[in-house]
N, C-alpha and C positions, 0 to 999 in steps of 0.2 A: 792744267790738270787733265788726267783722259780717267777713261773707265772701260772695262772689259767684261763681257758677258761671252758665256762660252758656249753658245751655240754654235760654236764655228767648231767644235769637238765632232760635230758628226760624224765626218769621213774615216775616223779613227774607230768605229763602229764597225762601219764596213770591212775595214782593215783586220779587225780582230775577228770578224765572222768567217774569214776566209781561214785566217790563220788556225781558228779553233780553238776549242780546250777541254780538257782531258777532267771531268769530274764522274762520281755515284751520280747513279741517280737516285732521285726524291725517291722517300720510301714508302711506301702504301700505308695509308692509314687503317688500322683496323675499324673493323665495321663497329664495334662498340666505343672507339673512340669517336666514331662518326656520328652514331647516335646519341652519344652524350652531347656534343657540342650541337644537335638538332634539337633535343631536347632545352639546353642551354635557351637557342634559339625564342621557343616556346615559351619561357621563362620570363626573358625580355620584352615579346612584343607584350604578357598579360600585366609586364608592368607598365607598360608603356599606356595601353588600351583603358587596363581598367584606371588609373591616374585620370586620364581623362575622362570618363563615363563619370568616375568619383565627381570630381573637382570642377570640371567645364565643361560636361555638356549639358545645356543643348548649345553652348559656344562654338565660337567657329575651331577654334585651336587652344592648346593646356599651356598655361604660364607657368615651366615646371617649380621654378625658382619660390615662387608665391603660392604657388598649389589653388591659381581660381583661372578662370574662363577670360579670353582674349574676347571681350565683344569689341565691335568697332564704333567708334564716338564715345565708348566708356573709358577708354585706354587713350593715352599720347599718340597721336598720328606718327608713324613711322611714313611715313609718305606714300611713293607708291607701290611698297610690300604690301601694306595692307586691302590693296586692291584684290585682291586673292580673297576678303574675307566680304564674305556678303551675306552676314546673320542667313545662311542654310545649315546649319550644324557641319561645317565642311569637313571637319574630321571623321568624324562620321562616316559620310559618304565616300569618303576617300577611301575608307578601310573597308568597304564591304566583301567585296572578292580575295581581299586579303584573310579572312574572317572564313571564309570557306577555305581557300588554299590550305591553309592551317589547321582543317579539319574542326574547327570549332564551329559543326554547325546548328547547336546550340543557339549560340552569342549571333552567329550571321543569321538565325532567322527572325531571333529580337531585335537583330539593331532593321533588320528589313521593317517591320513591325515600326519601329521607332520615326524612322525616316518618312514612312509612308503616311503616319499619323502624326508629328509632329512638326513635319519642316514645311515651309512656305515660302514660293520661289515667287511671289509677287511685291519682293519689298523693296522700296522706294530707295534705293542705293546702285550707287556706281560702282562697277566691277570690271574687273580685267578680266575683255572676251577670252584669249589666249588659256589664265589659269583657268578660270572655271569652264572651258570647253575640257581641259585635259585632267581637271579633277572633279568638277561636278559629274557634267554630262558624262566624261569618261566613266567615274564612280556608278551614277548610275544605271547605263550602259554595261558595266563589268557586273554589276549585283543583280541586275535582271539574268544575264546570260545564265550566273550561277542558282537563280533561283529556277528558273524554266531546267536546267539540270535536274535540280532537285525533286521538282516538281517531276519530273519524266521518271524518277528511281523511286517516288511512293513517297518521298517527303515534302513538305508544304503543298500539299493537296489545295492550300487556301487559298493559294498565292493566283490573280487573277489581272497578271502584265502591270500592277498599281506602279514599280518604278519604272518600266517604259514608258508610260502614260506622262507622267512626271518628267522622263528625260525628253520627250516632244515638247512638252510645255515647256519646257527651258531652250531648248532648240529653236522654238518658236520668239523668245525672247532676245535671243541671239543675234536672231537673224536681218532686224533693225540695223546692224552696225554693218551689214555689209552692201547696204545702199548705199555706193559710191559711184564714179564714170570706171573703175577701174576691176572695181570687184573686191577691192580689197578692203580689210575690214576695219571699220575705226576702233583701235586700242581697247579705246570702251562702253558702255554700254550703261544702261540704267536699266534694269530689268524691269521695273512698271512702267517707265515711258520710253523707252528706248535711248535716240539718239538726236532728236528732233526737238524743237520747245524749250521756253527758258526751264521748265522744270526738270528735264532732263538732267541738267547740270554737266553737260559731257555733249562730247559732238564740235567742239572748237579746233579737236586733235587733227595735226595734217599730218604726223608721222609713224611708223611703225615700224615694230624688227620683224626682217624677212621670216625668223621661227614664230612669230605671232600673226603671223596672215598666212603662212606656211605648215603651220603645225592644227590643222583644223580637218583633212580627208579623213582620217580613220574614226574619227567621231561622229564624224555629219552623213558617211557613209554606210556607218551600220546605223543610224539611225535613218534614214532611207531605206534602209532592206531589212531593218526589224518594224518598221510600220509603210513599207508601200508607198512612201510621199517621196519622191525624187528632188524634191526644193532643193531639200540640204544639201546632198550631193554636190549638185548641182551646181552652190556655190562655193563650195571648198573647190570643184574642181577648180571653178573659173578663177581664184584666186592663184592656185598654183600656177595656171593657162598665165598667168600675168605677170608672176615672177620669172616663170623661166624667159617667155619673152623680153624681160629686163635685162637679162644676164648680159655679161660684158660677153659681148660675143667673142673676142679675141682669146680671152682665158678662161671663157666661161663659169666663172665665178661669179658669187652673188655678192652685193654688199651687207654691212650688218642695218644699215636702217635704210626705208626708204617712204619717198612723200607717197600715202595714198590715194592723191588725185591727181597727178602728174605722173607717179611713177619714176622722178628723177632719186637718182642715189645719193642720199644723207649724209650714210656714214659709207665711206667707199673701202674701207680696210673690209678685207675676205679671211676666217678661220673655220673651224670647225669648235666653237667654244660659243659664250652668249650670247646672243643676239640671232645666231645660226642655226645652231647646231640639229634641232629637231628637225628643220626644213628635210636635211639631208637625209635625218631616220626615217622621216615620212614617206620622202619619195619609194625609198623600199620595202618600204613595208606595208604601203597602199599597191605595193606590185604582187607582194606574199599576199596580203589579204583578197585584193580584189581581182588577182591575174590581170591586169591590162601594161602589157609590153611597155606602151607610153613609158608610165613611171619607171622600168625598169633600165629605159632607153635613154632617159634625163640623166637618173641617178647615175649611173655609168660614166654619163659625160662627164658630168660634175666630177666625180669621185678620181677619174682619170687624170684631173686639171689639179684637185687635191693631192692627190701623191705626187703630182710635177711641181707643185710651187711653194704647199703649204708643209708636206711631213719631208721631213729632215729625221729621220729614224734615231732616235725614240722622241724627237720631240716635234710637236707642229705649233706654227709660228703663224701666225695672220701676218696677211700680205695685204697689197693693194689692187684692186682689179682690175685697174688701167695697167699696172705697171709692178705683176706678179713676181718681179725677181726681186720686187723694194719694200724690205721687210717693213711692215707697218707698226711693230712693237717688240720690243725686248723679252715678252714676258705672257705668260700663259692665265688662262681662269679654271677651276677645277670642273667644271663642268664640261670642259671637252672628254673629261674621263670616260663618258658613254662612249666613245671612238671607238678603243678596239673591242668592244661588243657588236658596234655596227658592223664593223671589220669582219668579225666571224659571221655572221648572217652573208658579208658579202664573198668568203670564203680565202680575205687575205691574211692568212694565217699570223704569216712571219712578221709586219710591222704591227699586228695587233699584240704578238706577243711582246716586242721589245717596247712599244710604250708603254703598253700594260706595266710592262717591270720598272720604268723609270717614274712611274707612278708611284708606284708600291715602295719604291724606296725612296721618292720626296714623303711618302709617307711614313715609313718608319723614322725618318730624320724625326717628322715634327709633331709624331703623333697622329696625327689627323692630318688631311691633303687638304694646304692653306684656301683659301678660298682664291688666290692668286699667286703663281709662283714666278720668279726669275729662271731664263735658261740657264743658271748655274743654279736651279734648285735653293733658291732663299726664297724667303717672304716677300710677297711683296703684298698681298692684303693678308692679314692674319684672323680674321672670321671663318671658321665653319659650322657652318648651321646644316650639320649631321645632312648633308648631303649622299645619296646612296649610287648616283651612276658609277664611281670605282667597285662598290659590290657589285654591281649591277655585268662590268664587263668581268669581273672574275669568274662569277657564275657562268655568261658563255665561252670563257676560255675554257673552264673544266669542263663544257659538255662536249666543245671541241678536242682536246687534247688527255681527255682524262686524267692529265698532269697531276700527282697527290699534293704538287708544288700549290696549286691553287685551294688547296684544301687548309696549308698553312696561313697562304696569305687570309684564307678568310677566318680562321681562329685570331688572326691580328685583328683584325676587324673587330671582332666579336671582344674580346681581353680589352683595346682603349676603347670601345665606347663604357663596357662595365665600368673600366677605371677610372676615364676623365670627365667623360660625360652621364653617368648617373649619378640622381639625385634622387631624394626618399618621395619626388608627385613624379617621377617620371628623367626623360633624359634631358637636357639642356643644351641648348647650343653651344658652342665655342666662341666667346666675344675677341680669343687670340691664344691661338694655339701654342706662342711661345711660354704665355704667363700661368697658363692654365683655366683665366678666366670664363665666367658663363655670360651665357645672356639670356635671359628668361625670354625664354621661346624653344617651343615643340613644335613645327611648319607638318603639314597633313603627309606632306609628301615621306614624312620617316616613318611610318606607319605603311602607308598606300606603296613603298618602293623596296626601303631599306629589308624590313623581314620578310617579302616576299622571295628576294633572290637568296640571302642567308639561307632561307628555311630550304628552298630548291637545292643551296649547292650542296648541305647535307642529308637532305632525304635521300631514302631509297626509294626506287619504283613503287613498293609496294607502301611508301609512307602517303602517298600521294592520292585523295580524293577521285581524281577523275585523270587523263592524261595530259599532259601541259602543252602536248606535240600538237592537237587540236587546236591550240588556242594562239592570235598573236598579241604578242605583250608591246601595249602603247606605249607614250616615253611617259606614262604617270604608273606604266605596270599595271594599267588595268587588261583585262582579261576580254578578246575580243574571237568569237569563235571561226574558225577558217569556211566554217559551213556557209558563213554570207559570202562567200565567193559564187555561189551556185543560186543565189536571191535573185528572185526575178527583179530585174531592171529596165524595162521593156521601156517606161514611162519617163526614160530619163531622156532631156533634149540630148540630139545629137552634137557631139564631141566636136569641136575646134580644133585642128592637126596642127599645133602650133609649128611642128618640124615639118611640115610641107614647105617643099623648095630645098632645102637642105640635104643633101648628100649624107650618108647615114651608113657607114661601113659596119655592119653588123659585127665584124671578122673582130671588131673593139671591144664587143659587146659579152660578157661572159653570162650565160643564158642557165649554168648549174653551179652549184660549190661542188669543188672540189673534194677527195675523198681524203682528209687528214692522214689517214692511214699512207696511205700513197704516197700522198704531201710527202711527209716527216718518216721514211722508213726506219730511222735512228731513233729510238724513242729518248736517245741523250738529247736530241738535238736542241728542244725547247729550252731544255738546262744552258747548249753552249752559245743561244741567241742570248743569255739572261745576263751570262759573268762579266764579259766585257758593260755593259750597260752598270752594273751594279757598282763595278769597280769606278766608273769614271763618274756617276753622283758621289762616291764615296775620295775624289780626288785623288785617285790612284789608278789612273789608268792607264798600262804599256805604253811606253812609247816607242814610236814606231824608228828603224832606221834611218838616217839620215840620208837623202839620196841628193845630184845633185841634177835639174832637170837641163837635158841637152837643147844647146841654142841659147842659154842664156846666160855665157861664157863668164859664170861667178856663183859662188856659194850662195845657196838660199840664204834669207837673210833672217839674221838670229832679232829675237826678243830684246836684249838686252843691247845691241846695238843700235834698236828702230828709233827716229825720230821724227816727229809726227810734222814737222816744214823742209824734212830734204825730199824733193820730188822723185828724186832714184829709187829711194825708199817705197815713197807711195806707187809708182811705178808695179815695182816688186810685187807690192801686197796686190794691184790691180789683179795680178797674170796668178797672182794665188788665191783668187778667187774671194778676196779680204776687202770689206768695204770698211771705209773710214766716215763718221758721221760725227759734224759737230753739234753739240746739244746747245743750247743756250745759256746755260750754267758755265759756261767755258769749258766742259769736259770734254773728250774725244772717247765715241765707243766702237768697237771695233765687233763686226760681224761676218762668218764666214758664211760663205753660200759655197758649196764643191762645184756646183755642175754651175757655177761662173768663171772656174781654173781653165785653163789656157791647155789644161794638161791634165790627165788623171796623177802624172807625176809632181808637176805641179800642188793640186789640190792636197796632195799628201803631203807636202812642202807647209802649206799654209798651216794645216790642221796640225801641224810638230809646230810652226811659231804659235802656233792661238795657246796650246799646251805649254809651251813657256811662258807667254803673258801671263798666262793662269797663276803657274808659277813663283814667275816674278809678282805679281799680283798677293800671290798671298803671303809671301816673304814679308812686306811694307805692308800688309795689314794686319800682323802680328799684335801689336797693342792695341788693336781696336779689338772692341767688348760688344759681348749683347747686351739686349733691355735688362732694366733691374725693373721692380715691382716697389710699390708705394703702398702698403693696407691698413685699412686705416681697423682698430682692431677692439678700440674702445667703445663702449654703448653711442648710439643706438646701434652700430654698424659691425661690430661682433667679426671683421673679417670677410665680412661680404664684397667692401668697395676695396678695388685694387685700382691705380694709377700706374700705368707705364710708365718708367722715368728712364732717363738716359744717364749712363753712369760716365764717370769719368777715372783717366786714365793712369790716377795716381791715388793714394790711399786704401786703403782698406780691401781689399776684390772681397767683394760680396760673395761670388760665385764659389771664391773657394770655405766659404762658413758655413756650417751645419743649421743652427739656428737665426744669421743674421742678426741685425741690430734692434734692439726693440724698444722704445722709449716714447716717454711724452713731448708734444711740439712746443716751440715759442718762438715768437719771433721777434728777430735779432736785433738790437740799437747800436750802430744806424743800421736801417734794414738793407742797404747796400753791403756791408759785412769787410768795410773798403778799410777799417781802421778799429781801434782797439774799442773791444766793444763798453756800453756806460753800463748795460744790466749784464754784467756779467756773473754776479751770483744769483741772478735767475739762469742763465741758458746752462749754468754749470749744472750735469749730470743728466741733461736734456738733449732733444734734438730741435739743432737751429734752424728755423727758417730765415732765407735772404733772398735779395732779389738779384738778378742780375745785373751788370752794368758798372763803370766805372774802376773799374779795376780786376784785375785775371781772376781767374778760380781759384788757384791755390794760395792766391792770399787771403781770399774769403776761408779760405781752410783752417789757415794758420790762424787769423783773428779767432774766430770761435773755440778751435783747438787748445786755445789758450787761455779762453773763458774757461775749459771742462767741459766743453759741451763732447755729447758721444758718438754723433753723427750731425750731419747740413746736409739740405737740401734747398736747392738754389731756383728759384721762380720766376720765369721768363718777364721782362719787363715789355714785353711786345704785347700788346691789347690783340685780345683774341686770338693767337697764336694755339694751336692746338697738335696733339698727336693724330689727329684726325685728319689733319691736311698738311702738317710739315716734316720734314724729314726730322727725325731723333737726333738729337745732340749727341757728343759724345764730349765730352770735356778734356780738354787738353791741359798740362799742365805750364809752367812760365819759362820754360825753355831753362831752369834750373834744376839743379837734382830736388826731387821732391820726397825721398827717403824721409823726411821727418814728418809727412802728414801721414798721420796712420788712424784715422778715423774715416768712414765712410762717406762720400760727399755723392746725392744724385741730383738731377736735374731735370724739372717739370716744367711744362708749356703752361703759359697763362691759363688758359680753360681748366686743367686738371688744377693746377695750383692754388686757384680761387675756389675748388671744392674744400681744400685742406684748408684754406683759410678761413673762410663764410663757417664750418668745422666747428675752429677754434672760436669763432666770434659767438658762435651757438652753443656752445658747449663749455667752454673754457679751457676744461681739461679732456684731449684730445691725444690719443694714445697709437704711433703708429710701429710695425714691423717694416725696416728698410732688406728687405733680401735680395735674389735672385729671382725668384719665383714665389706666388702665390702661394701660401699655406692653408692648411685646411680650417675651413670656414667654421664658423661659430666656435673659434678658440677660448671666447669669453664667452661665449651666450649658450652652456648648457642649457638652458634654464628658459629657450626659446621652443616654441613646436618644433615638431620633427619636419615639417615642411616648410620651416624657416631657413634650416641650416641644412649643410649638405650630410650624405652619413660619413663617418670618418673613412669608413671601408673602401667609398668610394670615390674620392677627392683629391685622390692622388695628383698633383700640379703634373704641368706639362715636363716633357724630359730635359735633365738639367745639361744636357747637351747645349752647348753654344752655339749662337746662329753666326754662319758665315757672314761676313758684309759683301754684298756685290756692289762694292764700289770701291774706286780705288781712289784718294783722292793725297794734295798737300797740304802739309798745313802751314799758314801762314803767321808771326804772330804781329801782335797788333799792343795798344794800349788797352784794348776792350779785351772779354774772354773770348780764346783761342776753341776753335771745335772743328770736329772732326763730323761730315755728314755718314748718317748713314739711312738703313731705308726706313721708309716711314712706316708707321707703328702703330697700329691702334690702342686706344686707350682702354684698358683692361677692367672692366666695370662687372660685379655680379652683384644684381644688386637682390635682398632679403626681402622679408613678408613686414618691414617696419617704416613705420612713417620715413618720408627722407626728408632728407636735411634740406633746409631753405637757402640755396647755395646762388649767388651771385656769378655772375660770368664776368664782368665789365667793374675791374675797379674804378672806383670814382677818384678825385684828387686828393693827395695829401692820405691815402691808403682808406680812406675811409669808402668799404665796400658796400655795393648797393647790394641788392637779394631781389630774388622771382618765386615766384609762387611755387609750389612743389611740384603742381604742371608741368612750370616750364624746366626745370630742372631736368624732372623724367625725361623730358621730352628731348631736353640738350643730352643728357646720358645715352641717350634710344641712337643718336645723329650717326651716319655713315658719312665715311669718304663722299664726294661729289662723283668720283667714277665710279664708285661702287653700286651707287644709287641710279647711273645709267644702266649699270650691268644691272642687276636687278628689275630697274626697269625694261630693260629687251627683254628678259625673261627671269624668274628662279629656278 
């Protein structure tokens, strides 16, 4: 079996940009169209804002789903997300600069007010140095800046430095965690005792991500020169002074985690996405803030080595640092979306624009940009928790290019979070952007990020409070003033030249950006960087002539002839720049790198085969299916809990019914579903539950089918088996024609399965909808609060668009049931303001299910992926 991922499309990019194309350009939006969607803007954050002022605060963050306050030890441990929350009202403080930006400053001198007399930065809890540098300290840091503002124009006359005072006192608490041999900072912290003492509870940590010991200068250094104490400084530099000395000196890349008392590299794969990515914003923008060459001198380097190894136009790919041409993963995290924002600050135009676009249209694919994607743009983790760095870089693309292109993208923006993510306390995360599902969570940063660039990219100059040119925006979008470039730092020890000895060609070094104007004299041009890009997520993209390259007296070698043990072959792909990798699955994936072709004719050679695999590829994946949805719709649950289930490849297609199957469950005798069933005028006019095993799927169809039953759904017999860690089923049928199952059959993973089970055991009569996608919530539970249920206006499921599979795979068949892999899937849970169900994870023998306390339940609904929960932990 192999598999194809088409990163190896790139060169086909290049190819089209030379070539051209001929479109209008984007039309200007009128200024009242502009103000309306500013306004819009306005609208949202005070739903957002006042939802939480209402409902949770003085909480850290709004549970929008439940409409009450995230405190931490009252709620289910989410692991280490919840290190971000350290009972300071962090929302709160996260929004305060934003709260001005927005001209309400009203609300920003109450909520100053609020902060300055209510919150308590001495409490006995473990926190992530990394978040609360970039949202506390940041927050208070930005809301000082704006109140000393204020205070200079005749308003808050009162106001007497109370949160500078406050953001040293947390600075001072911080600063425990960076006694190390190294400099660099442990993880975490316990803000009443630090890091030291069993009551700390913290301080064991030996690792950290380069953007959490790296993402700390623009905080520690206006806090040095809005109070004259150099400490801080002092040691964000020396943490930086330590990273870069780490770097793989050969490729000059960082890795994503490293020990911080050795210094040896953890995690050795280099991108510009979690783990990273801030490192990289920092270095630049500690050069805008504080003028010192240094930082502009590293970033350069870095950035240099980035465009050589890691961005493949439009897309960038983590590598390995020892060994920069050997890609380190298939697949991207959305939080590299800050890139081409950095990109415009660093004045590269052109690759900032074409990712930007390959963004924006993995985004329109799925709604919302996954919280992880495949280089052929699929899923590959399906959470998003309203992350804002894609607003984040549109905003400085349009201050770059004035494009009225980015004034659309950002009305998309604005239209699905209205549609998918609002709820009547506020907006909700994404638990999977295919199903449409939520996940009760409001994180500080959609507030502190998200409305801040919205609201920028449609004001006008004169909507704007003060001018933003003044000010540089940190990676939490706090507001930090250019004037501390000129703060006396007299007291600061003398700097370590880590580049001494080092040969240093400035001639590398680009020392201004560039004038866009100049840049781009064609004001089409952005347009004809965007088409090709768009075309080819959209599988449609030119192909290029066939050439034949001289010296290698034979036709390049087609798609459809390749075989992955003739060495001629492999040969071939070598000189076309095509690497072949076996996975352990038995699969074969196939990756292009251009600038490893033997040839620039060559590389155009590969990039026409990668385009046929693709091709061929998606020929043989024609009966594979997306996710279907599991909801369960009866009290207590009204619609709230949705199960990912995997469909299969015969009966019913979900996808093409309007309202899907909707019925009461039971389950089936024998629950195997292997022979004619004994209760069959129970399951008749019901939907069957069965387990899997012992015989194909489509005879489990048949059996039931023959009961009367009106749908099956078939439950993994594998103990603990989850959508959370295994790849989705796809059901295959018996290598027979299956025309005559024409009921609906899906397929759930033990975990999910045993909710719908534990369900029926609680409930008896237990009522679900088999669709496509999520329906709108509270179908049965009128009769619920309004911050129970979602509003109908705004609930709209995710797009019924099908997701591609990026895998190519055979099928085999067996005596057991036949499946088809595909990518793994989270399990689509939203859950309501109602007791839950006392749901078993772990059948016991002979079907008889145990149950966990409702705790644990939550707590197992709450569970991420195992790599998600890295990604998270390197940073959110």
């Amino acid at each position: 079996m192999w598999m194809l991922h088409s990163a190896t499309m790139l060169p086909a990019f290049l190819l089209l940009f030379f070539m051209g194309t001929s479109s209008r350009l984007s039309e200007a939006m009128s200024r009242d169209e502009k103000n309306k969607l500013r306004n819009q803007v306005l609208e949202m954050f005070d739903h957002a804002y006042q939802n939480y002022m209402d409902h949770a605060y003085p909480a850290d963050e709004l549970m929008p789903l439940t409409c009450r306050g995230r405190v931490r030890g009252l709620e289910p441990s989410r692991g280490d997300v919840d290190d971000a929350l350290g009972k300071f009202s962090l929302t709160l403080i996260d929004t305060l600069d934003t709260l001005a930006l927005l001209n309400k400053m009203a609300e920003f001198e109450e909520a100053v007010r609020r902060v300055v007399t209510d919150v308590r930065l001495d409490n006995d809890i473990v926190v992530s140095v990394f978040e609360t540098n970039i949202r506390v300290l940041g927050g208070l840091l930005g809301g000082h800046s704006m109140a000393v503002m204020l205070k200079e124009s005749g308003r808050m006359v009162w106001y007497q430095d109370e949160l500078l005072h406050m953001a040293k006192d947390l600075g001072l608490r911080l600063l425990p965690a960076f006694n190390t041999s190294s400099g660099l900072p442990y993880p975490r912290v316990n803000l009443r005792f630090g890091v030291r003492g069993p009551e700390t509870r913290t301080g064991t940590e030996t690792d950290t991500c380069t953007a959490c010991a790296g993402t700390i200068i623009l905080e520690f250094a206006a806090l040095s020169r809005f109070t004259g104490d150099p400490t801080f400084e002092a040691h964000a530099r020396r943490a930086l002074d330590f990273l870069w000395e780490k770097r793989q000196r050969n490729s000059n890349l960082v890795g994503t985690t490293i020990n911080i008392h050795s210094g040896e590299w953890i995690r050795r794969d280099s991108g510009v996405g979690a783990g990273i990515d801030s490192y990289y914003e920092y270095l630049m923008k500690a050069y805008i803030l504080l003028g010192d060459d240094q930082f502009l001198q590293r970033f350069n380097t870095h950035y240099a080595s980035i465009m050589k190894y890691i961005s493949q136009p439009p897309l960038l790919l983590d590598v390995h640092i020892h060994k920069p041409l050997l890609p380190a993963r298939t697949w991207m995290d959305s939080l590299l979306a800050f890139f081409p924002g950095l990109q415009v600050l660093k004045g590269d135009i052109r690759p900032a624009i074409e990712t930007h676009e390959m963004l924006y249209q993995v985004t329109k694919k799925h709604n919302f940009l996954p919280e992880a994607f495949t280089t052929d743009f699929r899923v590959h983790w399906a959470q998003h928790p309203l992350r804002p760095e894609f607003a984040e870089s549109t905003y400085f693309l349009y201050k770059a290019t004035r494009d009225p292109y980015y004034l659309e993208v950002g009305r998309t923006i604005l239209e699905n979070l209205n549609r998918f993510a609002r709820v009547p306390c506020g907006f909700a995360a994404m638990k999977d952007v295919r199903t449409g599902s939520h996940e009760d969570r409001m994180d500080s940063f959609f507030l502190a990020e998200m409305f801040k660039y919205l609201f920028l990219l449609f004001a006008e100059e004169e909507d704007l409070p003060f001018n933003v040119e003044d000010y540089v925006f940190t990676t939490e979008a706090h507001l930090l003033p250019l004037s501390l470039s000129t703060a006396s730092n007299s007291q600061a020890p003398t700097l370590v030249n880590n580049m001494a000895g080092e040969e240093l060609d400035d001639s590398n070094f680009e020392w201004t950006c560039p004038n866009t104007r100049l840049l781009f004299p064609d004001p089409a041009f952005p347009r004809n960087l965007r088409e090709p890009i768009r075309s080819a997520v959209d599988k449609s993209c030119p192909r290029p002539t066939t050439h034949r390259e001289p010296g290698m007296g034979h036709p390049p070698l087609r798609a459809q002839d390749f075989m992955a043990n003739n060495p001629e072959h492999l040969e071939l792909l070598r000189r076309m720049g095509v690497s072949l990798i076996h996975l352990k699955d038995g699969r074969v994936q196939l990756v292009q790198h251009a600038t490893q072709a033997v040839s620039a004719v060559a590389a155009e050679d590969g990039m026409r085969f990668m385009q046929e695999m693709m091709e061929l590829s998606s020929q043989q994946q024609k009966e594979q299916l997306p996710p279907r949805a599991v909801q369960i719709v009866s009290h207590p649950f009204f619609g709230r809990v949705v199960l990912t289930a995997g469909p299969a490849q015969f009966g019913m297609d979900l996808y093409k019914s309007n309202s899907g199957v909707r019925g009461f469950v039971t389950v089936a005798e024998p629950y195997n579903g292997c022979s004619v069933l004994s209760n069959g005028e129970i399951v008749a006019g019901r939907i069957a539950l069965l387990q899997r095993g012992q015989c194909m799927f489509a005879e489990k169809a048949r059996h039931i089918q023959k009961a009367g039953a009106i749908g099956g759904i078939v439950i993994d017999d594998n103990e603990g088996s989850s959508s959370d860690t295994a790849p989705l089923f796809q059901m295959a049928g018996d290598g027979r024609n299956t025309d005559d199952v024409t009921l609906p059959l899906l397929f759930l993973f033990h975990k999910e399965g045993n909710i719908l089970l534990e369900a029926l055991k609680e409930y008896r009569e237990v009522e679900v909808l088999l669709s496509d996608k999520a329906r709108d919530r509270g179908m049965d539970g009128a009769e619920e609060e309004d911050c129970s249920t979602e509003e109908k206006d705004h609930t709209s499921p995710a797009s019924s668009e099908p997701v591609d599979q990026s895998q190519v795979t055979t099928q085999e068949q067996t005596t057991d049931d036949s499946v088809v892999g595909q990518e793994s899937v989270q399990p689509a849970e939203g859950l309501g303001s109602y007791d839950p169900v006392d749901v078993g994870e772990e059948p016991a023998v002979d079907g008889d299910y145990s149950s966990q306390s409702d705790d644990s339940l939550v707590a197992d609904w709450q569970e991420d992926l195992e790599a998600f929960k890295q990604m998270e932990k390197d940073e959110l």
